[in-house]
N, C-alpha and C positions, 0 to 999 in steps of 0.2 A: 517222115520226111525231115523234119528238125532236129536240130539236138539242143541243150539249154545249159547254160550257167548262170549263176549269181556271183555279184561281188558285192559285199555289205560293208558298207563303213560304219564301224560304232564307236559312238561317243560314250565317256567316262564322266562318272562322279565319285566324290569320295561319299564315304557314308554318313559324314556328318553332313552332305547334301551339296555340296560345295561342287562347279563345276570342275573338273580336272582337267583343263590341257597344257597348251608347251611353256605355260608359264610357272605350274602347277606339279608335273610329272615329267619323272627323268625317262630318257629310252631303258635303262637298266632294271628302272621296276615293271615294265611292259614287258619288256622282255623275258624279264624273270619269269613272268604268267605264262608268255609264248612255250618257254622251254619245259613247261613243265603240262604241256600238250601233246598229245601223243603226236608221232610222226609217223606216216602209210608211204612204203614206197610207190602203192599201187596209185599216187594220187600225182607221179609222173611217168613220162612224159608229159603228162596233156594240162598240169600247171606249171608258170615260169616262176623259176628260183631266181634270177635277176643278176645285174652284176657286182652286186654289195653281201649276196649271200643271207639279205636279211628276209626273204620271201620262202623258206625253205620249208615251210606247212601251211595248211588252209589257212592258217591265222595268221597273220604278220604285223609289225609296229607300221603305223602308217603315218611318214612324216615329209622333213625337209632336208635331205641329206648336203652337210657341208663337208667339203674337200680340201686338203692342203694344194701349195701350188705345183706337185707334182699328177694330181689326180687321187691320191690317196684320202679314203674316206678318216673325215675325224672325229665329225659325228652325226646322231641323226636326232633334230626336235622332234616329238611326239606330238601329233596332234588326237591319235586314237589307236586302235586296232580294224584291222579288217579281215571279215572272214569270206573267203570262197570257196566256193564247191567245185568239183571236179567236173567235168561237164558230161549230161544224162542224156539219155534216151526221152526223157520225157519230163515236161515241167511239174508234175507231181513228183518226181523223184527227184528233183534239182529243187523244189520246195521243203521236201523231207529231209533233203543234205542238208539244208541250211539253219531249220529247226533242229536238229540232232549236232550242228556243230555251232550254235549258239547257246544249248543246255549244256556242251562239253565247253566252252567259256564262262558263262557264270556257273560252273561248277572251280574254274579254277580261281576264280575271283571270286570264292567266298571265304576265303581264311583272312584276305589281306581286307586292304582300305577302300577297294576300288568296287565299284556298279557299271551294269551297263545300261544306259539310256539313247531313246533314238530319239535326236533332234536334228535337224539339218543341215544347221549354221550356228554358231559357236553365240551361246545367248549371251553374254559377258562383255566380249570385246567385238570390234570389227575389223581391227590389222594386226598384222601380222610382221613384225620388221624383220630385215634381214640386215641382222648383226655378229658379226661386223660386215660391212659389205664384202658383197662378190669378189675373190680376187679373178687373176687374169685366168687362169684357170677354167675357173667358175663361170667368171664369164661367155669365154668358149662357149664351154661344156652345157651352157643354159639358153644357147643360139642355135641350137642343135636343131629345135622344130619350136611353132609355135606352142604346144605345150609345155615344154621344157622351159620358155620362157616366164609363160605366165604361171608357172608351177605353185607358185609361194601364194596363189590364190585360192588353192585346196588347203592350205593349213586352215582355214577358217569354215569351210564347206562339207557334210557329212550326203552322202550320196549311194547309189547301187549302179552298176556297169551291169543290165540284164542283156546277157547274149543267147542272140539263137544264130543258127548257122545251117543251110541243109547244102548239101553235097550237088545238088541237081538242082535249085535255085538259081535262074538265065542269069541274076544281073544285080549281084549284090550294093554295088556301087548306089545302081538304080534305087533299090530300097532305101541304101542308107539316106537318099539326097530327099526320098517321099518323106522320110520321119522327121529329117529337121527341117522341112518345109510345115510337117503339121504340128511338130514338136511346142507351139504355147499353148496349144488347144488341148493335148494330151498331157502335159506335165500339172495341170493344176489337179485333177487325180489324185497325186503324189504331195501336195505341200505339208510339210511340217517343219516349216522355219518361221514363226509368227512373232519371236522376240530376236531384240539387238541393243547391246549396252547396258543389259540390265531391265527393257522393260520391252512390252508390247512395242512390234514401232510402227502397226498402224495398218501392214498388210497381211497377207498370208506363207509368202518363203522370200524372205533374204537372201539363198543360195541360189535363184533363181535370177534375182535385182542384181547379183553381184558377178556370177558366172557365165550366166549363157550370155554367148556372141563373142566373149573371149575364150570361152573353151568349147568343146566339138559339143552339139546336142545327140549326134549317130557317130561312130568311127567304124570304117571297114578294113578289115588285113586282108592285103592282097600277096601274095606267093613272091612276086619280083614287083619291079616300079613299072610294069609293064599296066597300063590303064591307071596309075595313079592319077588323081587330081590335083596339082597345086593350089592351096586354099590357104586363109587364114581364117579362125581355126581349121586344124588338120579336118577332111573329110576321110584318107585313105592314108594307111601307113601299111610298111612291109611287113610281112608275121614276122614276127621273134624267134617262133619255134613251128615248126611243122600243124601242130594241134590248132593251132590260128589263124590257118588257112582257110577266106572266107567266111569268116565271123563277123557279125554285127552287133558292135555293141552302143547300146540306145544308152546316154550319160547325163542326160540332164533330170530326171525325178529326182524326186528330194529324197532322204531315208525317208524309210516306213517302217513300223512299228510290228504289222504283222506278216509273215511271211507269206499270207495265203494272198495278201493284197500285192504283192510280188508277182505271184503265178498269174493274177486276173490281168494284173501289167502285159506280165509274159504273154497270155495270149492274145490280150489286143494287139501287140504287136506283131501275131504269129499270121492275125489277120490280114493285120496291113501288109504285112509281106505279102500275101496273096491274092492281096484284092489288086486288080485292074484295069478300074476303075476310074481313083481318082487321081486327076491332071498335074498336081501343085507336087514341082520341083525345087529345093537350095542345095546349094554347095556350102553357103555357112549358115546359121541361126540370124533369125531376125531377132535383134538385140532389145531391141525396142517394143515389140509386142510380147516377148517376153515379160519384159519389165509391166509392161501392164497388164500383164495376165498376173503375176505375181502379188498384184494387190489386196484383189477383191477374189480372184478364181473363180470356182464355177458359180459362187451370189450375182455373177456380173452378169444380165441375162442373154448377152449376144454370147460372151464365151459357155454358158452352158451348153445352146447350142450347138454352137460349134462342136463341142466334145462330144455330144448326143451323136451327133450326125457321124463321128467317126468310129462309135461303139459301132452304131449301125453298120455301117460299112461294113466291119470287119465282121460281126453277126452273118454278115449274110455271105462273106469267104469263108468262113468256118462252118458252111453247111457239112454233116456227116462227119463232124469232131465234136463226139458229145460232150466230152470233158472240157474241149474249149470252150462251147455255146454253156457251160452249164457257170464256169467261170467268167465267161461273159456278163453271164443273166448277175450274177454277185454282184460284178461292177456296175451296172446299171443301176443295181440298186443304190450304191451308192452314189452315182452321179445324180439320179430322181431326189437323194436326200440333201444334193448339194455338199455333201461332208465332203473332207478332207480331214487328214490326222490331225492338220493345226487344229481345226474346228476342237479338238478333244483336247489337246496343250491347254486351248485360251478358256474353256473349261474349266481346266481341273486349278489353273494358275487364278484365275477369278474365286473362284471356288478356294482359295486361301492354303491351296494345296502347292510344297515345294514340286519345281518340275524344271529336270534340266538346271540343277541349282538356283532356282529364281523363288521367291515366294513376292509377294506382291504385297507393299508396303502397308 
């Protein structure tokens, strides 16, 4: 019934440990590693190459692109790479794409300077300027939609776009509006943003504190504007390309470190879409309980439950999907230990171990 993609943002270190982004690495040396990735035709139509041309393999520079005042691109800050997969028949195979094109990246990033590491929010710094400011242009061109506005707040944010999509699914909109209604209860799962500035800063994801409610938690492609929603952040934008018709893709988790904890995402998700259950509708993220989910996560023990209660849920719409209830039962297990990735960050960084360029004074 589904189909599945991932979109992976990964963060860079150099190998003297140091973290690497746009103040750090030019687009040219990302680049360099991009081109020297192989390229599949067969990986289009059904991914978009963009209209900068910099999107034109699973792996691309992931940055802030600046324009002269004709519209001409002049350049692009880096803030990482990101890798995606083609979209599957099944989240085992959209889990395997992403492992197999994550070893074909640190394979290409082992002769140079560069590592990859998963953190979720930039440990180092917290802005991101826009220098020299916007011209008239840009302007425009960044009024376009509520995310285009707040765009310059991904320079600092590491994340996955997990989409499912099924063809005979009543009411995608529907779905999208159930995830960012349950969206703080589901994202603490996912944290691993536990440092800012240089040190611990006291919760569990900063990209959680700093993103959601300005940016979408769910987004759905719809075919024409026909059932859009007007929101701030977007809930419904038009597909690009044919292949994104009908897509859902869930935005607010933090990175994660292993790809299997992707799939157990994937199929909570695959749940919620099915289940019928429960009531709780938004059209944008609640900003606010966000933020306080983002602190303590699932230690907090009302949000544990809460996230318990939505495993469940979806357990019991995945009756007769072994592979989901079995990746369920995973996740569970980790919501019973309380973990999140951070937990394993403040770990190994306590533990006097470099992580994400930080060692701990």
């Amino acid at each position: 019934m589904f189909r599945y993609g991932i979109e992976h943002e990964v963060a860079l270190v150099r190998t003297d440990g140091r973290f690497a982004d746009f103040t750090d690495v030019a687009f040219e040396e990302l680049q360099g590693v991009v081109d020297a990735l192989p390229e599949d035709a067969a990986d289009y139509p059904g991914l978009r190459i963009g209209d900068q041309g910099i999107k034109r393999k699973r792996w691309y520079v992931e940055g802030y692109e600046r324009f002269d005042d004709g519209g001409g691109l002049v350049r692009c800050d880096p803030k990482g790479l990101e890798i995606r997969t083609r979209i599957h028949d099944s989240v085992e195979e959209a889990v395997a794409a992403l492992r197999e094109d994550q070893d074909l990246l640190d394979g290409a990033l082992a002769a140079g300077d560069l590592r990859t590491c998963v953190v979720a929010f930039n440990p180092v710094r917290s802005d991101y300027a826009i220098e020299p400011p916007l011209n008239a242009w840009e302007e425009a061109h960044r009024q376009g939609s509520p995310e285009e506005r707040t765009a310059h707040l991904h320079m600092l944010t590491y994340g996955p776009d997990l989409n499912l999509s099924a063809a005979d699914l009543a009411d995608p909109v529907d779905v999208a509006r159930k995830l960012t209604h349950y969206s703080p209860w589901l994202v603490p799962l996912s944290f691993s943003s536990p440092f800012r500035d240089g040190v611990p800063w006291g919760g569990l994801s900063a990209r959680t504190t700093l993103r959601t409610g300005a940016r979408p938690a769910a987004l759905v492609f719809l075919a024409t504007e026909e059932g859009h929603v007007p929101s701030d952040p977007s809930l419904t934008q038009v597909a690009r390309l044919p292949a994104e018709i009908g897509r859902i893709e869930f935005k607010a988790f933090d990175a994660c470190p292993d790809p299997d904890l992707y799939g157990e995402l994937l199929s909570l998700l695959t749940g919620l879409a099915l289940d019928d259950t429960l009531p709780g509708r938004s059209t944008v993220p609640d900003a606010a309980a966000h933020r306080y989910v983002a602190q303590d996560g699932l230690a907090e023990d009302g949000v544990h439950r809460r996230t318990g209660d939505l495993i469940d849920v979806a357990a019991r719409a995945l009756a007769g999907r072994p592979a989901d209830l079995e990746r369920i039962e995973a996740l569970r297990g980790r919501w019973e230990r309380r973990w999140c990735p951070a937990v394993d960050l403040l770990a190994r960084y306590e533990a006097g171990e470099v992580v994400a360029g930080l060692r701990r004074p």
